[in-house]
N, C-alpha and C positions, 0 to 999 in steps of 0.2 A: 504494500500500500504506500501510494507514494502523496505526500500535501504536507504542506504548511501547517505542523501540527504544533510545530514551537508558536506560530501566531497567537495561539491561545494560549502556553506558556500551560499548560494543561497539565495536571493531575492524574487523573484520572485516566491519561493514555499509560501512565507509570504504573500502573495496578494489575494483579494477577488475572484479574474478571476478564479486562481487557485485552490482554495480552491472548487469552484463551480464546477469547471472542475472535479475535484478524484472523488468529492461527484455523479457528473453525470455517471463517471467511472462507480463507483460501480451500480448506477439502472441498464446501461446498464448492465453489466457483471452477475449482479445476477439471480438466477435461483429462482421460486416462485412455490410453491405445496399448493394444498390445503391442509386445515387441516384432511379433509376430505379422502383425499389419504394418510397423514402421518398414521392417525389412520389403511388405510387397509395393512400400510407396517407392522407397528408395529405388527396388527394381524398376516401377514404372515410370520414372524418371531416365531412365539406361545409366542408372549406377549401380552397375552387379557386384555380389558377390560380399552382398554385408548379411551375414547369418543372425538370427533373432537371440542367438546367444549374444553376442556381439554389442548389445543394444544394451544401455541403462537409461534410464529418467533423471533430467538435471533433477538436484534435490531443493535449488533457490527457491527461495519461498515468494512465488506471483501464480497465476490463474494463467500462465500458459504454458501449453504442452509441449515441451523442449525434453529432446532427447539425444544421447550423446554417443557415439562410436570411438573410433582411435582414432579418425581424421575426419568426422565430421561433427556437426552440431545440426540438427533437423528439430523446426520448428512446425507445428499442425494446427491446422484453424479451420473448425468444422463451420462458421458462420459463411454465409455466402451473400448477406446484405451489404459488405463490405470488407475491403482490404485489410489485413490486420499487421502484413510484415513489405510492406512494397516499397518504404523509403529505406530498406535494409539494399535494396539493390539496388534507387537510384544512387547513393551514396555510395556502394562498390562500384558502381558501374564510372562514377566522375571521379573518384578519389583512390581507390583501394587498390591501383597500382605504385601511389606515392605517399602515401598517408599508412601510419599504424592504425586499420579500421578494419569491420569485419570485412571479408573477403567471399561473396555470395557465387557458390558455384550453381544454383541451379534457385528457379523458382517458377513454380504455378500456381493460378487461377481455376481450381475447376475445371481444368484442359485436360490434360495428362493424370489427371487422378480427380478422386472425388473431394477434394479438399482446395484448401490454401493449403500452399508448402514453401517452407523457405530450409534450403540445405545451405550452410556456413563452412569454409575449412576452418576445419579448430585449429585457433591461434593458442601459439605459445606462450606459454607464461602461467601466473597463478590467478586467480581471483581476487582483488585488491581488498577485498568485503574482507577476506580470510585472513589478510595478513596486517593488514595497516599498521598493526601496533607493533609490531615489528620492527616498522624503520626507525630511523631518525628522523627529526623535525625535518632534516634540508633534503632528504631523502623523499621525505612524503612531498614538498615544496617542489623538487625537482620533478617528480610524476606530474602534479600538476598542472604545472609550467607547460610542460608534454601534453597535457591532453587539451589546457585552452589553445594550443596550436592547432589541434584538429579539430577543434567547434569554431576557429574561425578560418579556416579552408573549409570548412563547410559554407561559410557565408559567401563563399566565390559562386557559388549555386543562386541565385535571385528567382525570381518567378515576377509575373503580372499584377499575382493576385492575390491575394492572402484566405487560410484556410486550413483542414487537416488532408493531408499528402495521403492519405490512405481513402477519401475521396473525393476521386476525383472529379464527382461532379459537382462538390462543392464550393464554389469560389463567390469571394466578395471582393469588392473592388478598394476595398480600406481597410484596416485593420481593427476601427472603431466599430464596420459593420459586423467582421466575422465575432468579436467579443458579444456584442450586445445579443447576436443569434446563439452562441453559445451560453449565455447565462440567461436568454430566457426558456432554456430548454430546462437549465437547472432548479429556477424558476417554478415552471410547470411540474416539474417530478416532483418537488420539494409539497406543493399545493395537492398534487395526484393521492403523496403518501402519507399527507396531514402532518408534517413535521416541521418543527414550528408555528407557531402564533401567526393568524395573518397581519395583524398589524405590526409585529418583526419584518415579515417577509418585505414589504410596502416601505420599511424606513430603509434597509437596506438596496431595495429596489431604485426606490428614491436616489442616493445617494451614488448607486452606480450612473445609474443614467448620467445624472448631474453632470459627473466627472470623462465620461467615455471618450468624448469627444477631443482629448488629449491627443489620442492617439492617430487625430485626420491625416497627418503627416506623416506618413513613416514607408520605411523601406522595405520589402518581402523578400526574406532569405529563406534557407535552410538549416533550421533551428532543432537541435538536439533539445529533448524536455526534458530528459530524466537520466543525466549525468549523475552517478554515484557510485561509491566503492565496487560497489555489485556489476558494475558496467565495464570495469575497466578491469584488463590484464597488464600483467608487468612480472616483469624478472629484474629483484632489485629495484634500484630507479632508474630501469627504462620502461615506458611502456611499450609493448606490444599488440596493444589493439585495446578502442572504444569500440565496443558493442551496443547491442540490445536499442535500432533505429526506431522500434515497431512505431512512439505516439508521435515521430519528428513531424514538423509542424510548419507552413509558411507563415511565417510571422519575422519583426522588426527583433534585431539583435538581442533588446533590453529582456526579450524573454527568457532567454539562456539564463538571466540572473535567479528566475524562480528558483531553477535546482539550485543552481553553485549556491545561491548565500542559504539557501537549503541545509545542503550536505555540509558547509561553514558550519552555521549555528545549532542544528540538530540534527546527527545522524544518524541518532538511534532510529526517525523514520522509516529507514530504509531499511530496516532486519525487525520491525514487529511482526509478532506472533511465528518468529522463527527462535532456534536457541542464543542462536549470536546477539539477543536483547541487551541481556544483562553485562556483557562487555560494551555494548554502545549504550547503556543507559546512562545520560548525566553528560556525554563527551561534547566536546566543541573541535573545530579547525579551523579558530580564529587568526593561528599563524598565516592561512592560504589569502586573507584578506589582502593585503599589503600585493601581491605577486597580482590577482584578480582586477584589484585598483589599478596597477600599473597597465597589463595588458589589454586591456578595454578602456582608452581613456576617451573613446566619441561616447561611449555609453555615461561614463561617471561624470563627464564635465557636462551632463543635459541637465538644462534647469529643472525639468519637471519629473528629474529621476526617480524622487520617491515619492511624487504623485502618482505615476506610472507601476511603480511597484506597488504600491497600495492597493488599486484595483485589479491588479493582475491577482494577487497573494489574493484576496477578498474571492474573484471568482472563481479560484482556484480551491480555495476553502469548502465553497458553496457546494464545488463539483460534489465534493470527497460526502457533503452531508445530506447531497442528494440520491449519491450512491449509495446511502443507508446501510453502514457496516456495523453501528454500534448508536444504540438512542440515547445513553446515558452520552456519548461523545459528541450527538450532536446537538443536544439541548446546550449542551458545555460553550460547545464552539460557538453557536448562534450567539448565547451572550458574549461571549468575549469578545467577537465581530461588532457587535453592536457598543459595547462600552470602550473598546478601541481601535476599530477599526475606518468608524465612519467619523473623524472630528468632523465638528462644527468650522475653525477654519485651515489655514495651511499650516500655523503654526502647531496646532493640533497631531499633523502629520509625525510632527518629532515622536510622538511619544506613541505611535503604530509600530507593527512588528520590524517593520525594514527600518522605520525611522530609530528605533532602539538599537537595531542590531548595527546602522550606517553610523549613529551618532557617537554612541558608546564605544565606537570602534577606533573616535576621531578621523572618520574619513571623511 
C-alpha cells in the first residue's frame, strides 16, 4: 500500500489491528496462478523451456501476481478493462539500452494468451527494501543520486497530454483537468461507500477545486509514482535497475516529489502488513533531502511548490481512503486532512504535511 500516511502523522497505522488488517488486504486482493499455467504463458509467448518446477511467486507484499525464474520476472493481469504493466515497456523500449531500468523482453495484451503479461530479464542485484540498513549514510546517498538520474531520463519522454499511461484512451489537455477527473472519481467512491461525513467531503471538495487551477501551466513527462526501496536493485552503491513502471503517469515533474519526500519522511509505508514493518517502523531518510534539493532545482525554486504538493498529497490521501482498506484509518485520515491539510490561507500551508516536512528541513 502505497500514500501519504505520515500526512496524518497517524497512530493508528503503528498498531497491530492495523498492520493485520493491509496484510489481510493484500490475501484478499491478490491474484494466484499456478506455476503450472505461468510455464504454458511463458511457452505461449515462444519462451521455451521454463518447467513449472522452475517457477516461484515474488513474496513482496502488493496485489500483483509477479512470479520469478533464474532469468526472468513474469508479471499477470487477468483484468482486461485496462492496461496494468504497459509503461514497463514504453520505458525499456526509450531507455533500457542506457539507463539501469527494467529490461522488458516480451509483452501482451490478450493477443498471444488470455491475459496481460509483462516478462522482465531479472536484473542483478538485491532488493534495496532488504538491505538499506546495511549501508552507510553516503552509500545509501550514492544509490540515490543513481536513481534521481533515471527519473529524470525518464523526463526526456514528454507527451501532448497529460493522464495514466496504462490508458490510453484517456487524455486531458492540462494537468489541472486530469486531477480534478481523478479526485472526483475518488469523490464519488468515497459518497458510493458512505465514508465520511458529507459535509467533510464538500469542505475538502471545496478547497480542492479552489486550489486546482495551479496547475494550468505545466509540462507532461514520464513520471515514475512509486519510487521506493522495494523498487530498486543494487549491488553495494550501485544501482542496477528501477523497476516496478506499472502506475507511471503523464504528469508535470513536481509529481515524482509525492514518492521521494514519501520514502524521505516515512518509509515504513512501503513494507505495511508485511514482516519488514517493525524494522521501518519510526525510520526517516532525511539525509537524501539535501542531494533531492540539489538535483531538481526547476522543481524546488517554483513559487507554488508547496501549494502544488498540498493538493497533490490531499488527492492522493483521498485515493488510499477511497480505496477502503481500513475505516478506523480513514475516519483518522479524513480529520487530519481537514484540520491540516486544507489552511485557510498560504501561510497556513507551513504547517501541512510537505510544508513541515520542507520547512523543518530548512529547505
Amino acid at each position: 500500500m502505497n500514500y501519504n500516511e505520515s500526512m496524518a502523522d497517524s497512530k493508528y497505522s503503528d498498531s497491530e489491528e492495523y498492520q493485520k488488517q493491509i496484510a489481510e488486504g493484500y490475501k484478499k486482493r491478490s491474484v494466484v496462478f499456478s506455476t503450472e499455467e505461468i510455464a504454458r504463458v511463458f511457452a505461449l509467448l515462444g519462451i521455451q523451456g521454463i518447467e513449472p518446477t522452475s517457477i516461484s511467486q515474488a513474496t513482496s507484499g502488493n496485489v500483483n501476481a509477479t512470479y520469478l525464474t533464474a532469468d526472468y520476472v513474469i508479471k499477470i493481469n487477468k483484468n482486461k478493462e485496462h492496461r496494468s504493466y504497459l509503461p514497463n515497456k514504453i520505458i525499456s523500449d526509450a531507455l533500457g539500452a542506457s539507463a539501469p531500468i527494467v529490461k522488458v523482453v516480451a509483452y501482451d495484451f490478450f493477443e498471444k494468451t488470455p491475459y496481460e503479461v509483462l516478462v522482465m530479464a531479472r536484473s542483478p542485484g538485491t532488493v534495496l527494501l532488504d538491505d538499506i540498513f546495511d549501508l552507510s549514510e553516503a552509500q545509501q546517498i550514492a544509490l540515490f543520486k543513481q536513481v534521481l538520474g533515471v527519473i529524470k531520463k525518464g523526463y526526456d519522454i514528454t507527451f501532448p497530454t497529460f493522464g495514466r499511461i496504462n490508458l490510453e484512451s484517456e487524455s486531458f489537455s492540462t494537468y489541472t483537468a486530469y486531477l480534478k477527473h481523478e479526485f472526483s472519481e475518488y469523490m464519488r467512491d468515497m459518497r458510493k461507500q458512505k465514508i465520511g461525513e458529507e459535509s467533510d467531503i464538500q469542505k475538502l471538495e471545496n478547497y480542492f477545486y479552489k486550489h486546482v487551477g495551479v496547475f494550468d501551466d505545466e509540462t507532461s513527462v514520464f513520471v515514475h509514482t512509486d519510487i521506493h526501496p522495494g523498487n530498486i536493485l543494487h549491488e553495494g552503491d550501485h544501482l542496477t535497475a528501477v523497476i516496478d513502471f506499472d502506475s507511471s503517469i503523464k504528469a508535470p515533474k513536481v509529481r515524482t516529489m509525492v514518492s521521494l519526500l514519501g520514502l524521505i519522511e516515512n518509509p515504513q509505508q512501503f513494507v505495511e502488513g508485511t514482516d519488514l514493518f517493525s524494522l521501518y517502523k519510526g525510520k526517516k531518510f532525511l539525509h537524501f533531502l539535501p542531494t533531492l534539493v540539489q538535483e531538481f532545482p526547476d522543481v524546488f525554486n517554483d513559487s507554488q511548490l508547496l501549494l502544488k504538493l498540498n493538493l497533490l498529497g490531499l488527492k492522493e490521501g483521498l485515493m488510499w481512503v477511497a480505496d477502503n482498506w481500513s475505516e478506523e484509518w480513514n475516519k483518522e485520515m479524513i480529520t487530519r486532512m481537514l484540520k491540516e491539510e486544507i489552511p485557510e490561507t498560504k501561510e497556513g500551508l507551513h504547517e501541512s504535511y510537505y510544508g513541515r516536512i520542507l520547512l523543518h528541513n530548512k529547505i
